[in-house]
MDAnalysis code that builds the backbone (N, CA, C; Angstrom):
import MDAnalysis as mda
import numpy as np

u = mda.Universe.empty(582, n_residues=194, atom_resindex=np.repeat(np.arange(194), 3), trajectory=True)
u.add_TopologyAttr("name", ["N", "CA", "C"] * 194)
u.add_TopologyAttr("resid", np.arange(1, 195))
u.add_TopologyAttr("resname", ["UNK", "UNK", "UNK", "UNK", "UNK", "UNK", "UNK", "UNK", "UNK", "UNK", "UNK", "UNK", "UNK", "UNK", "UNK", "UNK", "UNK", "UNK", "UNK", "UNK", "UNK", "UNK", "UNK", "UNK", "UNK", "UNK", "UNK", "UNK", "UNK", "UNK", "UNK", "UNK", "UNK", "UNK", "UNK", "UNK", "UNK", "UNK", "UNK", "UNK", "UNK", "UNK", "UNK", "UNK", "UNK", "UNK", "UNK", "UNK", "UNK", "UNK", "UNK", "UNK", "UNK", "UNK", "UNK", "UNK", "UNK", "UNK", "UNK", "UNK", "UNK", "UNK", "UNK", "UNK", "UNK", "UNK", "UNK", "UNK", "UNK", "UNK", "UNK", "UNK", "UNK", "UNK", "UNK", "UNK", "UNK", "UNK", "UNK", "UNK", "UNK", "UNK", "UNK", "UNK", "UNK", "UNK", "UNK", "UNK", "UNK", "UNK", "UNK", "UNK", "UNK", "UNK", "UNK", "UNK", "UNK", "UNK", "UNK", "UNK", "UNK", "UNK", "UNK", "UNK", "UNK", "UNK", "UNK", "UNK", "UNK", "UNK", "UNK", "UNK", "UNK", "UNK", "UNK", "UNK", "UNK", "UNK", "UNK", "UNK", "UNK", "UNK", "UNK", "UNK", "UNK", "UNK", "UNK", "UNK", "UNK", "UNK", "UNK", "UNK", "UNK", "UNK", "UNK", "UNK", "UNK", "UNK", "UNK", "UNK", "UNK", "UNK", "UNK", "UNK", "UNK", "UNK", "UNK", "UNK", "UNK", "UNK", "UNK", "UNK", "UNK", "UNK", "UNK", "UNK", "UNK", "UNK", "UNK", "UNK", "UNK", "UNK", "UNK", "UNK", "UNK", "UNK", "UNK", "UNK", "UNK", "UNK", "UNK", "UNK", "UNK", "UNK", "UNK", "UNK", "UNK", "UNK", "UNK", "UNK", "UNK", "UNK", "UNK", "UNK", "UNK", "UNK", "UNK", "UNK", "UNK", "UNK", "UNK", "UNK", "UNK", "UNK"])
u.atoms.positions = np.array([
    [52.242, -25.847, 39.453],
    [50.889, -25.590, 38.988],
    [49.920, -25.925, 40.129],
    [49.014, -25.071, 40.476],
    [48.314, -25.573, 42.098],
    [47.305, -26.108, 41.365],
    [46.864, -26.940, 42.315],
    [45.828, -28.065, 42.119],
    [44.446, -27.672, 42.470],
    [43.195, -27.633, 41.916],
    [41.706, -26.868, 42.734],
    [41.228, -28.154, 42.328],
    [41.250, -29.472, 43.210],
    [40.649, -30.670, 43.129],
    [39.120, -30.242, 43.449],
    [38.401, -30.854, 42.369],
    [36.856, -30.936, 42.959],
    [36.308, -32.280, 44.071],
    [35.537, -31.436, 44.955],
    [35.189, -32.596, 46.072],
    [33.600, -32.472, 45.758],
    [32.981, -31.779, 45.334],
    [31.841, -31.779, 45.114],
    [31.501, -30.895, 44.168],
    [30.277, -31.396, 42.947],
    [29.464, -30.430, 42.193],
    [27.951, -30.798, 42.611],
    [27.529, -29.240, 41.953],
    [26.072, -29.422, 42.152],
    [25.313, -28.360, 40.953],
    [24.160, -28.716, 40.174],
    [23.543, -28.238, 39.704],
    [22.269, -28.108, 40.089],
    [21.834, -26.893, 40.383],
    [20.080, -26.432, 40.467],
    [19.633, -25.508, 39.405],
    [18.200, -26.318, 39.510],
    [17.538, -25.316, 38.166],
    [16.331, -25.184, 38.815],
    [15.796, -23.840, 39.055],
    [14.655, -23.365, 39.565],
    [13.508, -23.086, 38.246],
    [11.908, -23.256, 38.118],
    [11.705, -23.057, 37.455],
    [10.433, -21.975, 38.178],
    [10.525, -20.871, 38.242],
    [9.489, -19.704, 38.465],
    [8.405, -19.269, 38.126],
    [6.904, -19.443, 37.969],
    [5.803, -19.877, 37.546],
    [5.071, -18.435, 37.622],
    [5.092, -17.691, 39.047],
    [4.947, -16.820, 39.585],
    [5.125, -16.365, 40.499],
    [4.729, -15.019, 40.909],
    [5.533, -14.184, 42.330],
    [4.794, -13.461, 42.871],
    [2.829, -14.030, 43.042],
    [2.138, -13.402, 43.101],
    [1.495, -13.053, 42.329],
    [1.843, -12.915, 41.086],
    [0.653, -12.426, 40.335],
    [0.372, -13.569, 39.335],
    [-0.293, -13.164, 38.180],
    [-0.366, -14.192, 37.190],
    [0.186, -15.120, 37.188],
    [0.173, -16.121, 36.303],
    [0.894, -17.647, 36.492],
    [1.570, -17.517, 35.019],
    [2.762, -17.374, 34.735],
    [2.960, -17.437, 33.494],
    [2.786, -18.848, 32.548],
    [2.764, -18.494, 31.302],
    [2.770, -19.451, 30.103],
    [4.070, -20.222, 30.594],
    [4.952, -19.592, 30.188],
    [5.991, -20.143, 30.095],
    [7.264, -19.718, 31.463],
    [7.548, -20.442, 32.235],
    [8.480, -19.763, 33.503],
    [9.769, -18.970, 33.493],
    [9.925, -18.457, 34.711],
    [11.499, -17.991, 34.174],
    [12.133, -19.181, 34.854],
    [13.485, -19.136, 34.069],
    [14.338, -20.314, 34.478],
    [15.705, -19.475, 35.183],
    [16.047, -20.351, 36.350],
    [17.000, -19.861, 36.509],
    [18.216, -21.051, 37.122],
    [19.519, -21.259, 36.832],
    [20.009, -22.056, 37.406],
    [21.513, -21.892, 37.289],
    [22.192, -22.759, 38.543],
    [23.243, -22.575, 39.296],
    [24.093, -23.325, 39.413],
    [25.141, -23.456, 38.934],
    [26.235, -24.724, 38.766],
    [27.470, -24.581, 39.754],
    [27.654, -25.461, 40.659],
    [28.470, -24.885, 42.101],
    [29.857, -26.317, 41.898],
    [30.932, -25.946, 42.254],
    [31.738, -26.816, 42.779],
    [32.414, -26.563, 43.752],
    [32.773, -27.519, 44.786],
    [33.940, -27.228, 45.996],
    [34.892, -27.441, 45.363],
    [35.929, -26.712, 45.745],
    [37.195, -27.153, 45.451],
    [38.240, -26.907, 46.264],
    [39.380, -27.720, 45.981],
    [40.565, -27.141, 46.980],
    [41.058, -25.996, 47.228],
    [41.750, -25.469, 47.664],
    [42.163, -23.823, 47.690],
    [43.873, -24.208, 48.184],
    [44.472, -24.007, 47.019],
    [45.826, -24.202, 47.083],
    [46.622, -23.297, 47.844],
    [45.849, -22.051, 48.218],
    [46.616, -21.073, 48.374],
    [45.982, -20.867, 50.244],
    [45.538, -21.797, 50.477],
    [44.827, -21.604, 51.975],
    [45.869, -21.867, 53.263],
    [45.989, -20.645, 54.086],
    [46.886, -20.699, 55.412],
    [47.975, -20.118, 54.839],
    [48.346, -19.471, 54.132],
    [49.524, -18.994, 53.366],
    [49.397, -17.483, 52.378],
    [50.415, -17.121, 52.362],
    [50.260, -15.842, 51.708],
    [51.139, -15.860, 50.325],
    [50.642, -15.493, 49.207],
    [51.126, -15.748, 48.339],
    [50.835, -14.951, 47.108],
    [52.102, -14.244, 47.028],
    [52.485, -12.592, 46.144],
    [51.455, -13.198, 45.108],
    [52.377, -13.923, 44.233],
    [51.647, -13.611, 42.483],
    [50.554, -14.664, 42.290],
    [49.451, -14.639, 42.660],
    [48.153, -15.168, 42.566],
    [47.465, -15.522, 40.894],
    [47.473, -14.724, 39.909],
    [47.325, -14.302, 39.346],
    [47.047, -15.431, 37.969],
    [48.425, -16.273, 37.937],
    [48.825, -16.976, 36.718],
    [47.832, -18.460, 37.064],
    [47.208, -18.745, 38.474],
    [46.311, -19.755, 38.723],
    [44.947, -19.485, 38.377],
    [44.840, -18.276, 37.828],
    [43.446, -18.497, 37.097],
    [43.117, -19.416, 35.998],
    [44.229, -19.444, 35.088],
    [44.297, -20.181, 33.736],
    [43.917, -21.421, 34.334],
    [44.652, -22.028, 35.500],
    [44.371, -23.885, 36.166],
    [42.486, -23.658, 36.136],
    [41.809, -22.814, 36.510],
    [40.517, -22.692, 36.616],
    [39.829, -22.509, 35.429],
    [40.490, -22.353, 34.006],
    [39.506, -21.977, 33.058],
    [38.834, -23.368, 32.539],
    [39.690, -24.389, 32.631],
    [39.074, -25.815, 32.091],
    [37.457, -25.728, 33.068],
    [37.552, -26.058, 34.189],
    [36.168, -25.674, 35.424],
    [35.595, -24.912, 35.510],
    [35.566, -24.263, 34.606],
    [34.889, -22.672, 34.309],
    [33.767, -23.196, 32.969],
    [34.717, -23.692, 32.286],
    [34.235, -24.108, 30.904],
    [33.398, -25.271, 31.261],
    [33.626, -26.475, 31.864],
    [32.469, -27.448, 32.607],
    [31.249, -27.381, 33.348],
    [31.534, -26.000, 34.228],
    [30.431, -25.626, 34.805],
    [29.265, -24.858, 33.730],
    [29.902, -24.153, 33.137],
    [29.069, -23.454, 32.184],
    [28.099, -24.357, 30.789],
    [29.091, -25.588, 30.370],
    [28.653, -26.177, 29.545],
    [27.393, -27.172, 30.452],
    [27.093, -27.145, 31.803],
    [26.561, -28.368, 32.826],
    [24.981, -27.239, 32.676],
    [25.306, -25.440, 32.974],
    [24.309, -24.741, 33.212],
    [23.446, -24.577, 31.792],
    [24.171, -24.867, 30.620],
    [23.661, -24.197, 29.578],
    [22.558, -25.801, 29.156],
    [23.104, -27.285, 29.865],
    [22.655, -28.128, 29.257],
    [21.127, -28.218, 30.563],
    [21.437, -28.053, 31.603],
    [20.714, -27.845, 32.558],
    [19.415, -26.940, 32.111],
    [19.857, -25.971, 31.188],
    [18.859, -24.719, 30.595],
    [18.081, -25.201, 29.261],
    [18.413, -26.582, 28.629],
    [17.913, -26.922, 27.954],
    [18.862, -26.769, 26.600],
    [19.583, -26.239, 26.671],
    [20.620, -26.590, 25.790],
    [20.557, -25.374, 24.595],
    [19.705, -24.151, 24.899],
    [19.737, -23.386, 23.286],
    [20.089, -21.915, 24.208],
    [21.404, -21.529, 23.545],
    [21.875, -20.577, 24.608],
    [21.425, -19.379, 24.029],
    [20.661, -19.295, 23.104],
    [19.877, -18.069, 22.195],
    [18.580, -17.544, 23.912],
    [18.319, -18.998, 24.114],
    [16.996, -18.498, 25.149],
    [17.710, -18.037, 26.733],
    [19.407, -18.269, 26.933],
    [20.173, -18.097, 28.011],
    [20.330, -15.988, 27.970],
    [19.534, -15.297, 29.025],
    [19.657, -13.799, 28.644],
    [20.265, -13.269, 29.500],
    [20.705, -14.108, 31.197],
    [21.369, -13.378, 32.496],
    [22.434, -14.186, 32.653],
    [22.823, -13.493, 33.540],
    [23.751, -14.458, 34.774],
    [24.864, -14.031, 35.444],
    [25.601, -14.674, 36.321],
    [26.440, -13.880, 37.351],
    [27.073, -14.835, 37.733],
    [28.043, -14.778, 38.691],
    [29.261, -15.098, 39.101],
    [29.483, -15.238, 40.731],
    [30.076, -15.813, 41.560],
    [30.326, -15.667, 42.668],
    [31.234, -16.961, 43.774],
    [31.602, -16.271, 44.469],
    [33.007, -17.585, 45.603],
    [32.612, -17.150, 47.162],
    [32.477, -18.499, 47.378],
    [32.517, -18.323, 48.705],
    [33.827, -18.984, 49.210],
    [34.909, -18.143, 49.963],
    [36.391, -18.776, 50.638],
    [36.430, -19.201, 51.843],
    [36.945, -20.435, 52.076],
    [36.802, -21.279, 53.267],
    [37.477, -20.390, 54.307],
    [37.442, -20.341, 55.294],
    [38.298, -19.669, 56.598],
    [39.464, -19.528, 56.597],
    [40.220, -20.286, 55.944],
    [41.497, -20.183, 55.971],
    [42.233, -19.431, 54.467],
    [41.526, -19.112, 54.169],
    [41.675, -18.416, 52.530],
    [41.444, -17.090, 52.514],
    [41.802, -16.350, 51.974],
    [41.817, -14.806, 51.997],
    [40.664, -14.393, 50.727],
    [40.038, -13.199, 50.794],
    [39.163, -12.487, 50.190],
    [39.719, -12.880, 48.466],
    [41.158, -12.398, 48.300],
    [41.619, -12.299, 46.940],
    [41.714, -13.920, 46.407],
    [41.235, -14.623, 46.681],
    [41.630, -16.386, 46.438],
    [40.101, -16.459, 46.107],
    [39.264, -15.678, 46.220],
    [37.806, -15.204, 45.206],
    [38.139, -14.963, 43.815],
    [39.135, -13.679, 43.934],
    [38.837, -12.975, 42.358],
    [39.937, -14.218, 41.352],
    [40.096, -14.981, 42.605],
    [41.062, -16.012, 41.062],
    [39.185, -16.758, 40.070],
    [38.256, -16.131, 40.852],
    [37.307, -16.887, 39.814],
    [36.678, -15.580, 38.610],
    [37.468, -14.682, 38.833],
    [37.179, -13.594, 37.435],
    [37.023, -13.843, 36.400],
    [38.058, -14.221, 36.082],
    [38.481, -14.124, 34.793],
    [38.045, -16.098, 34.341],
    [38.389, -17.299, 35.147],
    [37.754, -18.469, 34.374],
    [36.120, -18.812, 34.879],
    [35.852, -17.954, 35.025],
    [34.064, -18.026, 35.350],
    [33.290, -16.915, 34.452],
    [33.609, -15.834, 34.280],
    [33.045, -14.594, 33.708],
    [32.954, -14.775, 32.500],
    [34.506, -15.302, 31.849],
    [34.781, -15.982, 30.309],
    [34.632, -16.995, 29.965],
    [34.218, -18.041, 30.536],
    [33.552, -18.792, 30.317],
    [32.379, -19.073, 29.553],
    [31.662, -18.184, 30.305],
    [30.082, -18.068, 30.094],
    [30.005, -17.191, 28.813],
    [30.751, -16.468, 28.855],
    [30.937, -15.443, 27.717],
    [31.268, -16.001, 26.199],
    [32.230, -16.999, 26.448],
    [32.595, -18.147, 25.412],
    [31.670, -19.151, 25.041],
    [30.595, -19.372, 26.177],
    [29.820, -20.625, 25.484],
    [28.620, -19.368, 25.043],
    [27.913, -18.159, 25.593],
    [26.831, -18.014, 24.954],
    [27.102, -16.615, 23.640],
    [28.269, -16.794, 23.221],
    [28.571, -16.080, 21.834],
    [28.528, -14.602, 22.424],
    [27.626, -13.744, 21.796],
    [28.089, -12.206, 22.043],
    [27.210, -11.906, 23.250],
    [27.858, -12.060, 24.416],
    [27.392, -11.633, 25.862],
    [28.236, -10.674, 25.498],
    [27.729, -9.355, 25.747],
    [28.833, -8.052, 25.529],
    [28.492, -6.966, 27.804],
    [27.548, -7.820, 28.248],
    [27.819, -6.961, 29.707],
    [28.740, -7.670, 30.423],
    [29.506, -7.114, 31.254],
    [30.130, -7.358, 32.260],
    [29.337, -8.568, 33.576],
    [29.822, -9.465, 33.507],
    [29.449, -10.494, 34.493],
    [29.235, -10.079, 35.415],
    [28.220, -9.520, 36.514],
    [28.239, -9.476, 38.085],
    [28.262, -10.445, 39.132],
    [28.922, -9.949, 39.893],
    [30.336, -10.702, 40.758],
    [29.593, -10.134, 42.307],
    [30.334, -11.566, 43.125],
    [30.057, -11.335, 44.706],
    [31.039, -12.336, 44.893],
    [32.007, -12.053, 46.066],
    [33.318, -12.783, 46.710],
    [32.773, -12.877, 48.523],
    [33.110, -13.560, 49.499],
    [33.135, -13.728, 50.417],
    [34.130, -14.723, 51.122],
    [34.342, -14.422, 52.298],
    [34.926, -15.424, 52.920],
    [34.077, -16.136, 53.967],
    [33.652, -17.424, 54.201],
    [32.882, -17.586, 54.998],
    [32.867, -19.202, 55.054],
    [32.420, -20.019, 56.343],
    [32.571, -20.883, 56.890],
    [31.461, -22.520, 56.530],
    [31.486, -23.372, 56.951],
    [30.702, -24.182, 56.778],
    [29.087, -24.038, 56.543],
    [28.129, -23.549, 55.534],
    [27.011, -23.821, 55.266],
    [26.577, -22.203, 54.915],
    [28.081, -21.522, 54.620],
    [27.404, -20.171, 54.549],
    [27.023, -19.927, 53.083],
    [26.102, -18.904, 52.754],
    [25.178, -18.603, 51.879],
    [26.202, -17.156, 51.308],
    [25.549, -17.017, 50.149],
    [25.926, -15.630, 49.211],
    [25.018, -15.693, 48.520],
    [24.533, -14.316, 48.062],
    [23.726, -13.604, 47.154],
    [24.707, -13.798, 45.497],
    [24.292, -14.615, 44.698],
    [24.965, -14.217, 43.581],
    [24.150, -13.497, 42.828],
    [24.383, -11.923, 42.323],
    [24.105, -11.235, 41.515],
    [23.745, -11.599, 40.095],
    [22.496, -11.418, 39.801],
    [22.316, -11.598, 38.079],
    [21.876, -10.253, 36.904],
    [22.798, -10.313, 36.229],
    [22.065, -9.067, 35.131],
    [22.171, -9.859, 33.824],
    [21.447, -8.687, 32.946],
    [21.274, -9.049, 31.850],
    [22.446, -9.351, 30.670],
    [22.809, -10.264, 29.964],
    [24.246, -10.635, 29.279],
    [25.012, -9.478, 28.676],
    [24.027, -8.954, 28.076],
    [24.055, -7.949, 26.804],
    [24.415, -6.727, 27.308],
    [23.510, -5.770, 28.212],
    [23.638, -4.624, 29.032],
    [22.732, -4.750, 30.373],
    [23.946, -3.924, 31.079],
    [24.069, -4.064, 32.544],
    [22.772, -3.090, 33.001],
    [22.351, -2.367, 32.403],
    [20.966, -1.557, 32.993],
    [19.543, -1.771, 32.484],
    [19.732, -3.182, 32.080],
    [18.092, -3.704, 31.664],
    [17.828, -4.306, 33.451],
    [16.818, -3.596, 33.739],
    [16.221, -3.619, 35.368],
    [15.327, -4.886, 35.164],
    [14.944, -5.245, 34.205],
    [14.141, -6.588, 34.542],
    [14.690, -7.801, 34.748],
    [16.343, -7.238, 34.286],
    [17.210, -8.827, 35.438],
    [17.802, -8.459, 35.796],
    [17.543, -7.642, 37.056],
    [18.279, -7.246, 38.163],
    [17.871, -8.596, 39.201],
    [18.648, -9.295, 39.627],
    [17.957, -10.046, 40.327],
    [19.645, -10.763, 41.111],
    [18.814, -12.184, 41.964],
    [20.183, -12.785, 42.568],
    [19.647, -14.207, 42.805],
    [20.338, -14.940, 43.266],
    [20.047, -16.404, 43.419],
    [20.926, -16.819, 44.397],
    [20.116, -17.323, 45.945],
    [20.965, -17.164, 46.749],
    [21.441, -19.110, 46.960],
    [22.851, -19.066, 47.758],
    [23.481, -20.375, 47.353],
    [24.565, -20.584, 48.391],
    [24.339, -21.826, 48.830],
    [24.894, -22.115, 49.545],
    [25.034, -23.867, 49.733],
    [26.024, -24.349, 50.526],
    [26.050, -25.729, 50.690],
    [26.362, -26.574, 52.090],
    [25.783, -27.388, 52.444],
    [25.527, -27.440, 54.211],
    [27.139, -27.893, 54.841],
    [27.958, -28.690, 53.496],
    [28.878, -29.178, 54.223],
    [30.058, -28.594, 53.636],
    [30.140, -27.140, 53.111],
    [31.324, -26.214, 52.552],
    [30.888, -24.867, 52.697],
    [31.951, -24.201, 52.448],
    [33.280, -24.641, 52.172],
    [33.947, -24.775, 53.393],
    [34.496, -26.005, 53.143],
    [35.904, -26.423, 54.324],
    [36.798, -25.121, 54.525],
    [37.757, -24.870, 55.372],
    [38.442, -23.979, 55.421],
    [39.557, -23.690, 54.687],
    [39.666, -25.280, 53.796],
    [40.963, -24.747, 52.986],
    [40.215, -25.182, 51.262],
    [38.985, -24.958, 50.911],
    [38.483, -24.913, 50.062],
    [38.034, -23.515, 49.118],
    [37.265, -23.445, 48.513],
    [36.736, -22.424, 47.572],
    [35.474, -22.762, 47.011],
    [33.879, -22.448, 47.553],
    [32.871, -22.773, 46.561],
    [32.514, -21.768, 45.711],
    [32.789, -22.150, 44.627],
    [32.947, -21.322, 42.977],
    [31.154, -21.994, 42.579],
    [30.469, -20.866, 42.023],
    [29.188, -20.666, 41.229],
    [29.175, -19.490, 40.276],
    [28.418, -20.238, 38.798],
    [28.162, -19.501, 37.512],
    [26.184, -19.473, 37.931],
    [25.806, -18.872, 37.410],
    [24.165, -18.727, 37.714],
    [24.213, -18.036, 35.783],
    [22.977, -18.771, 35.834],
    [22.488, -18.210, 34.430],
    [20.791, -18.145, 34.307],
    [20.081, -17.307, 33.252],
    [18.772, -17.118, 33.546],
    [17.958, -17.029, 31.955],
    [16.735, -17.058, 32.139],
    [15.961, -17.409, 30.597],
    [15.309, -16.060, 30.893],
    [15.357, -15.176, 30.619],
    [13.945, -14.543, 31.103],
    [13.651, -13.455, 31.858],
    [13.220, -12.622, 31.451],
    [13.269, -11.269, 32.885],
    [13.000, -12.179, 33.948],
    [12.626, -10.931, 35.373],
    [12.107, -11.538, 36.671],
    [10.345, -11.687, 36.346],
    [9.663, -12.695, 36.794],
    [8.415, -12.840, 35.946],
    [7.409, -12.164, 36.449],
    [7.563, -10.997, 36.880],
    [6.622, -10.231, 37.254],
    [7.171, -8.626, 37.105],
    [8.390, -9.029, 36.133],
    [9.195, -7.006, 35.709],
    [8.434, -6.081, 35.589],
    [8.665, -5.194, 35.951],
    [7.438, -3.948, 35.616],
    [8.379, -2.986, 35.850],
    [9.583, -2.371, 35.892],
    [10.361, -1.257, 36.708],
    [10.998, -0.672, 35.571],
    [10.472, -0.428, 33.982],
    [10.853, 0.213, 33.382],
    [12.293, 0.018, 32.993],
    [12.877, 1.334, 32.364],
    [14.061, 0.749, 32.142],
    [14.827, 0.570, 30.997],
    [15.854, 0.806, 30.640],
    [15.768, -0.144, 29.259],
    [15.684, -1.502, 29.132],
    [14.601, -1.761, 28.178],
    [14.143, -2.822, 27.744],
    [15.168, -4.018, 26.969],
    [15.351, -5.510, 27.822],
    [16.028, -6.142, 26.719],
    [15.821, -6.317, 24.774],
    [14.510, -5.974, 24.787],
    [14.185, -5.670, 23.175],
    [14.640, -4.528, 22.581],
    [15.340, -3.248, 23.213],
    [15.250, -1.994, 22.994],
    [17.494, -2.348, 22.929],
    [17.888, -2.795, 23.195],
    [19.415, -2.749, 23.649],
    [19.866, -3.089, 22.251],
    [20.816, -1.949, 21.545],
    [21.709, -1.958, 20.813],
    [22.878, -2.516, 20.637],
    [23.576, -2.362, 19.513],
    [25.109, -3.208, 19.627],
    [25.667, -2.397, 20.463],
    [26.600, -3.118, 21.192],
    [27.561, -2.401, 22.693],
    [26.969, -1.375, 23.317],
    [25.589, -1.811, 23.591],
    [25.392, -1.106, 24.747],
    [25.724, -1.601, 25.936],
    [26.551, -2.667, 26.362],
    [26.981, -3.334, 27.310],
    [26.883, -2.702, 28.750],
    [27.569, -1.631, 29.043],
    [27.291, -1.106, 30.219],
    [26.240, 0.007, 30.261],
    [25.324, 0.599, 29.566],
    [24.388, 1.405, 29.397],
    [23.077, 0.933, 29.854],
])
């Protein structure tokens, strides 16, 4: 059973007021739950990858329960969010998608009927490097007012034989939406990818 020891977590919660224009009532929230972890599979090549996702769903489920309490705790007001890995140097591209399936379902499990597809960003990259994690809307993937990203990074990872794994979640269109669209008020049952 490979081991993804945590060496570090981190939670940020941004709170967005405005972006130029008006000052809203109430902000958008947005925030980001990150851990380093080991990368069992680093300097080595290794066929069936696959069955080490399950070791990741417990840390999937922690991070998500850290973002939702971080958000204030009522996952009715939780409407985005996204997914993303950054792989230490010595780790291959596919030692990312082991965070598919216990990061995507996760989030999906704590905020009840998320019916869109999680958006996802993988990289491989070195000490203090940054990624764009992608955010859309839970429900359906073509509400344009959370099209958005939250960029993330950490000064002293990922090590080369690590993995920094992030869930991002959001309250709120972007607070200055205007780009039409379908509307999160307007989205039907399973309109998920529509």
């Amino acid at each position: 059973m490979p081991q993804f020891i945590v060496r570090k977590s981190i939670t940020l919660v941004e709170d967005i007021f405005h972006d130029g224009g008006p000052v809203a009532t109430v902000p958008r929230r947005r925030a980001a739950a990150v851990a380093i972890v080991s990368n069992p599979f680093a300097g080595r090549y290794v066929e069936d990858l696959q069955p080490a996702m399950e070791d990741l769903k417990p840390l999937g489920l922690r991070m998500t329960d850290n973002l939702v309490g971080a958000l204030g705790g009522d996952t009715s007001l939780i409407d985005g969010y996204g997914k993303g890995v950054i792989v230490g140097s010595a780790g291959e591209l596919e030692h990312g998608a082991l965070w598919h399936v216990p990061g995507g379902y996760a989030m999906r499990e704590r905020l009840g009927e998320a019916l869109a597809i999680v958006p996802s960003a993988k990289k491989v990259g070195g000490f203090g490097a940054r990624i764009d994690i992608p955010i859309g809307h839970k429900n359906a993937a073509y509400v344009r007012s959370h099209f958005d990203a939250m960029e993330i990074g950490v000064p002293d990872g990922p090590r080369p034989d690590e993995l920094l794994l992030c869930l991002v979640m959001t309250c709120g269109p972007r607070i200055h939406a205007r780009m039409g669209g379908l509307a999160a008020s307007d989205i039907k049952a399973f309109d998920g990818l529509r």
